[in-house]
VEXSE-924560 format. One record per residue (C-alpha): residue number from 1; chain; x, y, z. Coordinates in nm, 4 decimals. Layout:
N
NUM, A, X, Y, Z
...
END
This chain:
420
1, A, 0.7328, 2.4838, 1.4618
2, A, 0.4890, 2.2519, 1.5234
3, A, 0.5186, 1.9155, 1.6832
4, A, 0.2953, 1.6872, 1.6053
5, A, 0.0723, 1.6580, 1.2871
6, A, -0.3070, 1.7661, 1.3064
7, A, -0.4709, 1.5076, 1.5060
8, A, -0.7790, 1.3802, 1.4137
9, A, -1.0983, 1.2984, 1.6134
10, A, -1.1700, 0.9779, 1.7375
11, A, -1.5028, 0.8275, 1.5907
12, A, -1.7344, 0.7225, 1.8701
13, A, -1.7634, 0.3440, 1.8782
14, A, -2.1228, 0.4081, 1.9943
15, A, -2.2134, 0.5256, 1.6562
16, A, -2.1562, 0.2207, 1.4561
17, A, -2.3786, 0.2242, 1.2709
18, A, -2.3813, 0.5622, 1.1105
19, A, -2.0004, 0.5124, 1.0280
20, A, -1.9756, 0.4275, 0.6609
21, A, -1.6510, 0.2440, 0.6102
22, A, -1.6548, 0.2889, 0.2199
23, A, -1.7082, 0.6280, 0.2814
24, A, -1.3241, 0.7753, 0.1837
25, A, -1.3793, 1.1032, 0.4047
26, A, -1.4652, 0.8860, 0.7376
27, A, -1.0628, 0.7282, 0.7017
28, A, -0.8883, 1.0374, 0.5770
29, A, -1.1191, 1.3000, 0.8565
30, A, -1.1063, 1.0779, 1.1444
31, A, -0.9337, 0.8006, 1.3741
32, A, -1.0984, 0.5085, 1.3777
33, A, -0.8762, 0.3061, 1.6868
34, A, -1.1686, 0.2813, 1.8946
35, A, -1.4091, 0.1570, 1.6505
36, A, -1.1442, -0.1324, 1.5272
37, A, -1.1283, -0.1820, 1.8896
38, A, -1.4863, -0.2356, 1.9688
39, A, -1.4978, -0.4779, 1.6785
40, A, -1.2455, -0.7000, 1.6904
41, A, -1.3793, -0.7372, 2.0877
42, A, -1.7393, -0.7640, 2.0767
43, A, -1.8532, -0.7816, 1.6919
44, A, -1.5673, -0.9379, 1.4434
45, A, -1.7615, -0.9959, 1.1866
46, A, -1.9925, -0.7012, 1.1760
47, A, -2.2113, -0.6336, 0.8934
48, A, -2.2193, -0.3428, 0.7640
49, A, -2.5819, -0.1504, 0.6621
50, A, -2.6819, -0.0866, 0.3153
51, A, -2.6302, 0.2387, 0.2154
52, A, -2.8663, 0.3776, -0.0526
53, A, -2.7555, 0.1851, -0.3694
54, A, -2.4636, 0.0289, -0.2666
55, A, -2.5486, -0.3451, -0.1051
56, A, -2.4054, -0.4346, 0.2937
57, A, -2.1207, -0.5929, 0.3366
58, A, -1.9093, -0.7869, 0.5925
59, A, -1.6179, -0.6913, 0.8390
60, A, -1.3769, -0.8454, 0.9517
61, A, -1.1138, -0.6874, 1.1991
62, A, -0.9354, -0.9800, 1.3809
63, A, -0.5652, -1.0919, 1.2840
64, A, -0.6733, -1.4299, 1.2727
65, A, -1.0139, -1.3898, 1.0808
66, A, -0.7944, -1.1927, 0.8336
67, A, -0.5372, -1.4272, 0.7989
68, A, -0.7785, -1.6928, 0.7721
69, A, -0.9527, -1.4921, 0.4369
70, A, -0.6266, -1.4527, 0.3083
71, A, -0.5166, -1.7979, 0.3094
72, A, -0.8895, -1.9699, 0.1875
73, A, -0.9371, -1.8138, -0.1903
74, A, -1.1699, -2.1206, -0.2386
75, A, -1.4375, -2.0091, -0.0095
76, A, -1.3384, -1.6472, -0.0478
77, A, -1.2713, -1.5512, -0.3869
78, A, -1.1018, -1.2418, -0.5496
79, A, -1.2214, -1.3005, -0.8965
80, A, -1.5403, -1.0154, -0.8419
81, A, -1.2985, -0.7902, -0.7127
82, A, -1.1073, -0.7199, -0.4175
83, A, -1.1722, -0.3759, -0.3226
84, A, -1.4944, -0.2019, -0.1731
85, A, -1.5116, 0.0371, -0.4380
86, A, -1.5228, -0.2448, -0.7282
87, A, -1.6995, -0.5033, -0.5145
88, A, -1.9810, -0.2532, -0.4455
89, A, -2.0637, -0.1368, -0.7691
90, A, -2.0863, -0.5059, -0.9198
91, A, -1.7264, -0.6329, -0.9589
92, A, -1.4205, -0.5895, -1.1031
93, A, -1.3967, -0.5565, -1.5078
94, A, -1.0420, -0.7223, -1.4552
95, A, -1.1889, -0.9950, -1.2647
96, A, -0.9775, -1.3075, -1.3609
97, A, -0.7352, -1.1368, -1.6067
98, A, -0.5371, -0.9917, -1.3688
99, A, -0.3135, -1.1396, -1.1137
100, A, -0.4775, -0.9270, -0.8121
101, A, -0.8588, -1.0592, -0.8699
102, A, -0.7782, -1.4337, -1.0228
103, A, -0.7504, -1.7395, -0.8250
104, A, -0.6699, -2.1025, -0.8569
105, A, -0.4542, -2.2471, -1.1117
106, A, -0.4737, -1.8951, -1.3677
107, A, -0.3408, -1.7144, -1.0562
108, A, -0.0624, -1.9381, -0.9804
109, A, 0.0625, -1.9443, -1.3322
110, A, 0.0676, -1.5683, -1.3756
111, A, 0.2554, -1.5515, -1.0813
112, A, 0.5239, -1.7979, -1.1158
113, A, 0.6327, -1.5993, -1.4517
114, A, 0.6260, -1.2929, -1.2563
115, A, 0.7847, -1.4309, -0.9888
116, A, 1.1211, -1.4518, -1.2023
117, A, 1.1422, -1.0426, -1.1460
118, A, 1.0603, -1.0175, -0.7961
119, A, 1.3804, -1.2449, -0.7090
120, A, 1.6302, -1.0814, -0.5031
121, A, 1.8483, -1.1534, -0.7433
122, A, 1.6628, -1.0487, -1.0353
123, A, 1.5974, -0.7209, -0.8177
124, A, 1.9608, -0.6672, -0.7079
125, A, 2.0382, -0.3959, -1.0302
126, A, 1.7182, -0.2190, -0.9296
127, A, 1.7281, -0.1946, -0.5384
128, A, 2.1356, -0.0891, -0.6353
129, A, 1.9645, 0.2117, -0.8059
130, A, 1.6729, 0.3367, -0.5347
131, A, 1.9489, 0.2919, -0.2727
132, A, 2.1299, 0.5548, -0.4702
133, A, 1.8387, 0.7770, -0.5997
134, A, 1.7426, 0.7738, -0.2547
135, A, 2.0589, 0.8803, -0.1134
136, A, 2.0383, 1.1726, -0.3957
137, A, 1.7080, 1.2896, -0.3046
138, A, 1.7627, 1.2728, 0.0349
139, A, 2.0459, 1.4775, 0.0176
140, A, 1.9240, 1.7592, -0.2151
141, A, 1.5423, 1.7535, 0.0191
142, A, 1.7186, 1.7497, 0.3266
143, A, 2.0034, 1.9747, 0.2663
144, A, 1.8033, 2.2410, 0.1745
145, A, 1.6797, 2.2673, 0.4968
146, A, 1.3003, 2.2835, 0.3787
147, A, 1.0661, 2.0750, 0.2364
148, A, 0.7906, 1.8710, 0.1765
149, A, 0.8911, 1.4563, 0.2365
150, A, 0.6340, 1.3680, 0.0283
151, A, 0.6803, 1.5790, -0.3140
152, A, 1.0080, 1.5738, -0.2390
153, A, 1.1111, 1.2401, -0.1504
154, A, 0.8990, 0.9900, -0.1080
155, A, 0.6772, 1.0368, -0.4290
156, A, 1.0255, 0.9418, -0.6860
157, A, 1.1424, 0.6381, -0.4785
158, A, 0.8825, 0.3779, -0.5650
159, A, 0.7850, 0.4992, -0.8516
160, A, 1.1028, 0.4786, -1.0410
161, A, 1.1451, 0.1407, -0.9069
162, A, 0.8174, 0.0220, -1.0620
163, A, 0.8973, 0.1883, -1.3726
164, A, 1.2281, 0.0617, -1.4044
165, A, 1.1002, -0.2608, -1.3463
166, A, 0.8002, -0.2172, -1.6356
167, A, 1.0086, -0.0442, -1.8821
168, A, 0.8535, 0.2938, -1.8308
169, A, 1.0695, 0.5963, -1.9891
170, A, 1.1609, 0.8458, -1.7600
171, A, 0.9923, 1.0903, -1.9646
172, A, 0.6679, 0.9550, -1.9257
173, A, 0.7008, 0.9240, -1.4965
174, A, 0.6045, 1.2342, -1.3206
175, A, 0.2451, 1.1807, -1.5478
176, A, 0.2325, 0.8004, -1.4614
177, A, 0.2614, 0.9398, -1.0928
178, A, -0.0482, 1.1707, -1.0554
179, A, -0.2083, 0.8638, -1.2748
180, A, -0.1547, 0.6520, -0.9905
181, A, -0.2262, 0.8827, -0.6970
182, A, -0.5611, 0.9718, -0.8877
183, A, -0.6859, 0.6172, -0.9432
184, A, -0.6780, 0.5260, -0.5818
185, A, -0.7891, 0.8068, -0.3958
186, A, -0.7469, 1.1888, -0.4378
187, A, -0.4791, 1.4507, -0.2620
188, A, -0.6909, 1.7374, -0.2801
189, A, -0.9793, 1.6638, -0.0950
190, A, -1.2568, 1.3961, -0.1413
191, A, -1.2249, 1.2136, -0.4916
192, A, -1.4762, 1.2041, -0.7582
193, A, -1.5708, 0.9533, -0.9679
194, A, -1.5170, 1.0854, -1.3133
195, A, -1.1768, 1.1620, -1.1960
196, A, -1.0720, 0.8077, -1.0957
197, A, -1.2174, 0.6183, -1.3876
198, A, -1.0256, 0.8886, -1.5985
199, A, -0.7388, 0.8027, -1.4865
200, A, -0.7092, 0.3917, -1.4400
201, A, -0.8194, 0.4499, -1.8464
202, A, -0.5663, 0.6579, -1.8968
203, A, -0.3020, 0.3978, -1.6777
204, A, -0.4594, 0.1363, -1.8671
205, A, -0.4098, 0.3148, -2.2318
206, A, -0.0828, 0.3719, -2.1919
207, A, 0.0219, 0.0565, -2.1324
208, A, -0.1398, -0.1092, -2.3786
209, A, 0.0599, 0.1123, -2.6417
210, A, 0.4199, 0.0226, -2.4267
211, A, 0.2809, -0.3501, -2.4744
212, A, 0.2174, -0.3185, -2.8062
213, A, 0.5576, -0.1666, -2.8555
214, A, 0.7066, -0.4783, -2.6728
215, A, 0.5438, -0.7075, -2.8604
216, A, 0.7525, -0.5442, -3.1439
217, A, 1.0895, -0.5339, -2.9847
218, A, 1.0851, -0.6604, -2.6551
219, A, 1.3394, -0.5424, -2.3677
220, A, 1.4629, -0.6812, -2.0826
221, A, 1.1553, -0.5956, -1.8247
222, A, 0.8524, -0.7068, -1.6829
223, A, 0.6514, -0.5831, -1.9366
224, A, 0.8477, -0.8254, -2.2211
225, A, 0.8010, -1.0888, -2.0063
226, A, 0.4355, -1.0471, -1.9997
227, A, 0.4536, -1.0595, -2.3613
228, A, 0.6317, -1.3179, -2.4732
229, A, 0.6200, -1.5758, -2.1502
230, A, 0.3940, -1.9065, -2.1322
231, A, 0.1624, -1.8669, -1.9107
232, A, 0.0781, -2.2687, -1.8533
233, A, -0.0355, -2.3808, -2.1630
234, A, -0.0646, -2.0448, -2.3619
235, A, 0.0292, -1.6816, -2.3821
236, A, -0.1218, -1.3902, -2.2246
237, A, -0.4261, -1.1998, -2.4156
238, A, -0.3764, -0.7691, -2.4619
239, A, -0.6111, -0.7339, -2.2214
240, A, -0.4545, -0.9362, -1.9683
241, A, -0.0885, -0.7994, -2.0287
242, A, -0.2402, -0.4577, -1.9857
243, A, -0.4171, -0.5402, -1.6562
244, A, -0.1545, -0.6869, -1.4935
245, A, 0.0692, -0.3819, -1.5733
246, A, -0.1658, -0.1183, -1.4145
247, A, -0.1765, -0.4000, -1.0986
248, A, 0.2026, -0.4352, -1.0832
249, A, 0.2321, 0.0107, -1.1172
250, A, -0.0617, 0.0672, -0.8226
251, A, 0.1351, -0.1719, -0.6354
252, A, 0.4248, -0.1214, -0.6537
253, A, 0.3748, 0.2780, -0.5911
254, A, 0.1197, 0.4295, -0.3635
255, A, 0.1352, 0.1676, -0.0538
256, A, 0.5183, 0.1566, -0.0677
257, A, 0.5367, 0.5549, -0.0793
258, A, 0.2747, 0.6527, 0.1803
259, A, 0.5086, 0.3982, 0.4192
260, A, 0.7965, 0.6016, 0.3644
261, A, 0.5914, 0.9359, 0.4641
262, A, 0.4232, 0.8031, 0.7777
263, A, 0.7610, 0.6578, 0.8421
264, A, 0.9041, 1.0433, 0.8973
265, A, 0.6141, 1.1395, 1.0098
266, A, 0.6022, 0.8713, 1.3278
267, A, 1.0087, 0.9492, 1.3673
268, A, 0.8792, 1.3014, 1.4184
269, A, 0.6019, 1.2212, 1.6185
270, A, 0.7824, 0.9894, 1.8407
271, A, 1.1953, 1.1203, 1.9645
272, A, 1.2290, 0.7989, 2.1928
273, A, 1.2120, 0.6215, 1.8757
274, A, 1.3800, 0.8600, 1.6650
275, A, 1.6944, 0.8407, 1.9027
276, A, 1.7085, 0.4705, 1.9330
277, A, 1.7189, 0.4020, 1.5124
278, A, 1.9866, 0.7004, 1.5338
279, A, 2.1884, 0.5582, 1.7847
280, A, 2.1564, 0.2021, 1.6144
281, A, 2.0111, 0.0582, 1.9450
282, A, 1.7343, -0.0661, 1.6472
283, A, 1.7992, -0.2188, 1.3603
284, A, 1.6895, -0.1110, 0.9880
285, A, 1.5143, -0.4484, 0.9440
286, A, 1.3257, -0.4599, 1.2415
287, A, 1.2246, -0.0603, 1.1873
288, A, 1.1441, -0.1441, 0.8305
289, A, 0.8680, -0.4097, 0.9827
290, A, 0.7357, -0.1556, 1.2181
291, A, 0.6899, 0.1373, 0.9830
292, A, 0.4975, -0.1239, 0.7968
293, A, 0.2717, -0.2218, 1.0436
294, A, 0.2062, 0.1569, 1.1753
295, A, 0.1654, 0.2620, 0.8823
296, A, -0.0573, -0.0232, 0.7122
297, A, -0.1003, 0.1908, 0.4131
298, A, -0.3352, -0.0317, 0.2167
299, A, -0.6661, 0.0180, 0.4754
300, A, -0.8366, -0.3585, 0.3817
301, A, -0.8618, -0.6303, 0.1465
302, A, -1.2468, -0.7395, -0.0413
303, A, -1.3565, -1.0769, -0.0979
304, A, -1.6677, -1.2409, -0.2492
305, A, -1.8325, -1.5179, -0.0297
306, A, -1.8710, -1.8819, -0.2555
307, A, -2.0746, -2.0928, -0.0568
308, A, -2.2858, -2.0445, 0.2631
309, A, -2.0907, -2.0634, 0.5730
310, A, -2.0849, -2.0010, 0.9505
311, A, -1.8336, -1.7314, 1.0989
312, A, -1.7924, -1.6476, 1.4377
313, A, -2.1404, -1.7130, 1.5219
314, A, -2.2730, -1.5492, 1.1989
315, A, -2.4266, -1.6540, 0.8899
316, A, -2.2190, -1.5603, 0.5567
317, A, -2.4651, -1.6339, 0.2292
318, A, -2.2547, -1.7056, -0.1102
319, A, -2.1832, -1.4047, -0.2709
320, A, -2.1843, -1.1591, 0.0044
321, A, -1.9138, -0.9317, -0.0368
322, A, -1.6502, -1.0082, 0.2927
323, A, -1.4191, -0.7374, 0.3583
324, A, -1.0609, -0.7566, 0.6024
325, A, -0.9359, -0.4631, 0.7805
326, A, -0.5339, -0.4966, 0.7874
327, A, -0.5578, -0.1677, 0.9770
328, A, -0.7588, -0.3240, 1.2400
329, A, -0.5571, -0.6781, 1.2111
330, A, -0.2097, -0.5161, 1.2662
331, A, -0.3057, -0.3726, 1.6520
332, A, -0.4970, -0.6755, 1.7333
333, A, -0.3614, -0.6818, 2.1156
334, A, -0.3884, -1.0663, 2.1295
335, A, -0.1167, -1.0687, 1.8276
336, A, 0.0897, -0.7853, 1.9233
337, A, 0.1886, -0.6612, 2.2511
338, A, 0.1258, -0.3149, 2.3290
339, A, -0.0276, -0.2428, 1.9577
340, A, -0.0374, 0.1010, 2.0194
341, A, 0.2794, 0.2403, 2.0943
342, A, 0.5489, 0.3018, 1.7998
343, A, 0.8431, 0.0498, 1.8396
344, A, 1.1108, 0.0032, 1.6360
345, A, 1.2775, -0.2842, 1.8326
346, A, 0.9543, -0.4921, 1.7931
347, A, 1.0322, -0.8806, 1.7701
348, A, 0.8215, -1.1319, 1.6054
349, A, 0.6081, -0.8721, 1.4101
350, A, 0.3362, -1.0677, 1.2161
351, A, 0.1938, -0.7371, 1.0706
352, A, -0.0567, -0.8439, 0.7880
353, A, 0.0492, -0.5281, 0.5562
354, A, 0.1977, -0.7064, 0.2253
355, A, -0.1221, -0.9778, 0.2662
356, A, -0.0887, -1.3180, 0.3504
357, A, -0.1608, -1.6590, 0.1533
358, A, -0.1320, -1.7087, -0.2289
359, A, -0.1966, -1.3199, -0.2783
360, A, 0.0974, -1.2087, -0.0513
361, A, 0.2284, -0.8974, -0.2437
362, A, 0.5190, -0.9689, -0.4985
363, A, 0.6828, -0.6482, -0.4716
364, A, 0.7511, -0.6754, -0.0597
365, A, 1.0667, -0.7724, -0.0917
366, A, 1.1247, -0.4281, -0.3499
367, A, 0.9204, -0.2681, -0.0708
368, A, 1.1527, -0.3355, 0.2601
369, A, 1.4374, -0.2793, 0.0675
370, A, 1.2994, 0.1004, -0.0577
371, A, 1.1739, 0.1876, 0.3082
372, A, 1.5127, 0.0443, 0.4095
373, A, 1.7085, 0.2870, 0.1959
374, A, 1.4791, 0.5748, 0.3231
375, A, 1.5539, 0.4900, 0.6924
376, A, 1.9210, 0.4352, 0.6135
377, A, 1.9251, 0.7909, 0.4496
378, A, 1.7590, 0.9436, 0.7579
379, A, 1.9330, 0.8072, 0.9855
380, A, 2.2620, 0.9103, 0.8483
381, A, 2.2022, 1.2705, 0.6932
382, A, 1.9174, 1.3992, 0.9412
383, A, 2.0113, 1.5420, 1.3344
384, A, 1.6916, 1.6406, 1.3972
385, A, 1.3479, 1.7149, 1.2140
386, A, 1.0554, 1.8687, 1.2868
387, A, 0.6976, 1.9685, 1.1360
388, A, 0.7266, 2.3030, 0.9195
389, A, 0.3600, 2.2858, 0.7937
390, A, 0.0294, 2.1381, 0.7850
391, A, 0.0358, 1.7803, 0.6497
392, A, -0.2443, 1.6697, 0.4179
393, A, -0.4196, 1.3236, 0.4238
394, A, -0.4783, 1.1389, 0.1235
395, A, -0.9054, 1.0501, 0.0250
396, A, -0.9951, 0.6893, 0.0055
397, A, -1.1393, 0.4003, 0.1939
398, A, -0.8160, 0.1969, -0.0087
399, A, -0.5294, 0.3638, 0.1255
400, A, -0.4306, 0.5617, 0.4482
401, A, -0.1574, 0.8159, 0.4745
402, A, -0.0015, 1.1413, 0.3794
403, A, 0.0073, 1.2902, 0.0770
404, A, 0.2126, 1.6154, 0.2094
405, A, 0.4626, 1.6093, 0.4842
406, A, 0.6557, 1.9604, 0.4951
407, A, 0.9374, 1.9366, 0.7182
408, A, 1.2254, 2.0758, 0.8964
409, A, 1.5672, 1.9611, 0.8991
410, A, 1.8805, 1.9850, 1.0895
411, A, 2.1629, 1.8011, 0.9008
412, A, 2.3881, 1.6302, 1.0952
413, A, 2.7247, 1.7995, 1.1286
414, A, 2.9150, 1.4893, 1.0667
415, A, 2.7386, 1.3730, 0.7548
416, A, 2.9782, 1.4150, 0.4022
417, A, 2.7457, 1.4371, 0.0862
418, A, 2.8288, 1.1752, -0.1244
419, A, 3.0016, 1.2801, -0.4379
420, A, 2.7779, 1.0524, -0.7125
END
């Protein structure tokens, strides 16, 4: 059995500027530590070259610089879109209709309404029902002995969560899924445009029919709320109900489930830490945080420049596009000591993975809780595990992580299966 997970090359900091950071193959083929190094050292905002068609664009890789962009959406807007792929190909067709990509006053009033469903409280029935799905999964994946994390596990946690949350028959979930996983990035390989505006259409299709149906007889979930909430002065538009629907299900899915799978993968990778959440030397909270920050599944954050300004020495013009590596701001070594070894007993972990300022992610609260309840599960069903297989990396310059994980388990002899 293997054990460790194919390793991939580093990328030679001396090549900087060949490396194409939009380019999804260069994140899911390679390990870019030393590059995020050399940049938040010597060049932390780096600008990027052209590259044929698609216009240069800024980097930032420092915890602070990041935290700064995150905080200012006056002189660094979301409303032309907020990832490279959108950003680069002239904006977002969302821009300002959906919570994600809207600033200012529209973005605050979206959120406060949606804000009443991301309560603990208002989340209690639902993180009740992934900490039991994900004791049943667990059990049935790991008791077999054999199998892959990812299909297995990790792929029905969030995504029933979401659902549950947005009113989504079960039915319909297993094709939501592949939806999802297909309008982010690809599993099989590099990803292809056709195939990703297919499906965000086909995301965004379907919920305009569940809206539509809501509008008719609305339920008690988010997408009622949407609906039939006032939104400041006035109601939501189609369009805008829709968006915000495909935001909250891309959410509240793929970052939250690659966690969980570099989560196993890292316990695998790493017995000192493996034995110490075992042993309950750490706790789940503080592993939760950690998993998060090794993991940092969504890669960075885009922004759009509004007025000319000066930035560590260089000169931003308005409307440059500004992007922030969180996967470079959560091992910044003057933020976190020893950024490069695996601890679960980390203290004070500032990790930058939900976001930070007015667009801090709703869902993270839904999010510790789900990794929680994964950990938990581990920890109490699992003796030992190992690698049975090659893994597979997921395709995008969005998100980083696995998108198979076969494994081998070894229950633990004093576990009982739970009856429900």
């Amino acid at each position: 059995m293997a054990t460790t997970a194919a390793a991939r090359p580093l990328l030679d900091p001396d090549a900087l500027e060949t490396i194409d950071l939009a380019d999804p193959g260069v994140h899911a083929e390679h390990d870019l530590t030393a590059v995020w190094h050399r940049l938040r050292t010597e060049q932390p905002v780096y600008r990027h070259p052209e590259n044929g068609d698609a216009p240069g664009f800024w980097v930032l890789s420092r915890h602070a610089d990041v935290s700064a962009v995150y905080r200012d959406s006056a002189r660094f807007t979301s409303e032309r879109g907020n990832v490279l792929d959108t950003l680069l190909t002239g904006g977002d067709s969302a821009a300002g209709r959906m919570l994600a990509v809207t600033d200012g006053a529209p973005h605050r009033d979206v959120r406060t309404v949606l804000l009443k469903a991301f309560t603990p409280r208002a989340l209690a029935p639902v993180i009740d029902s992934v900490r039991r799905s994900t004791q049943s999964l667990l059990q049935d994946a790991l008791g077999r002995g054999d199998c892959d994390f990812a299909a297995d596990v990790a792929a029905n946690i969030p995504i029933a969560a979401i659902c549950d949350l947005l009113g989504v028959p079960a039915s319909d979930r297993g094709h939501i899924l592949g939806l999802t996983s297909a309008a982010l990035g690809s599993d099989h390989g590099m990803p292809t445009e056709a195939d990703t505006w297919s499906a965000k259409n086909e995301i965004l299709l379907y919920f305009a029919e569940l809206a539509r149906d809501r509008r008719e007889k609305p339920l008690d979930d988010v997408v009622s709320l949407l609906v039939s909430d006032d939104f400041g002065d006035r109601q939501l538009h189609r369009d805008e109900v829709v968006f915000n629907c495909y935001s909250l299900l891309l959410g509240g899915d793929e970052t939250t489930r690659l966690s969980m799978i570099g989560a196993v993968q890292a316990l695998i990778e790493h017995p000192g830490q493996w034995a110490a959440l075992r042993s309950g030397a750490v706790s789940i909270e503080s592993a939760t945080e950690e998993v998060l920050r090794w993991t940092t599944p969504a890669l960075h954050s885009g922004r759009t420049a509004t007025e000319d300004l000066l930035l560590e020495g260089e000169f931003i013009e308005e409307g440059d596009v500004v992007t922030v590596w969180t996967a470079s701001a959560n091992r910044d070594e003057t933020v976190f000591e020893r950024p490069e070894v695996f601890d679960l007993g980390r203290t004070g972990n500032r990790h930058l993975s939900f976001a930070y300022g007015a667009h801090f992610c709703l869902g993270a609260y839904l999010a510790r809780a789900e990794i929680g309840a994964v950990l938990e599960g581990v920890r109490a069903m699992a003796r030992s595990m190992e690698f049975a297989g090659p893994s597979q990396r997921v395709y995008s310059n969005f998100l980083s992580g696995l998108s198979r994980l076969p494994i081998s388990v070894t229950l633990d002899p004093g576990y009982r299966p739970s009856a429900s």
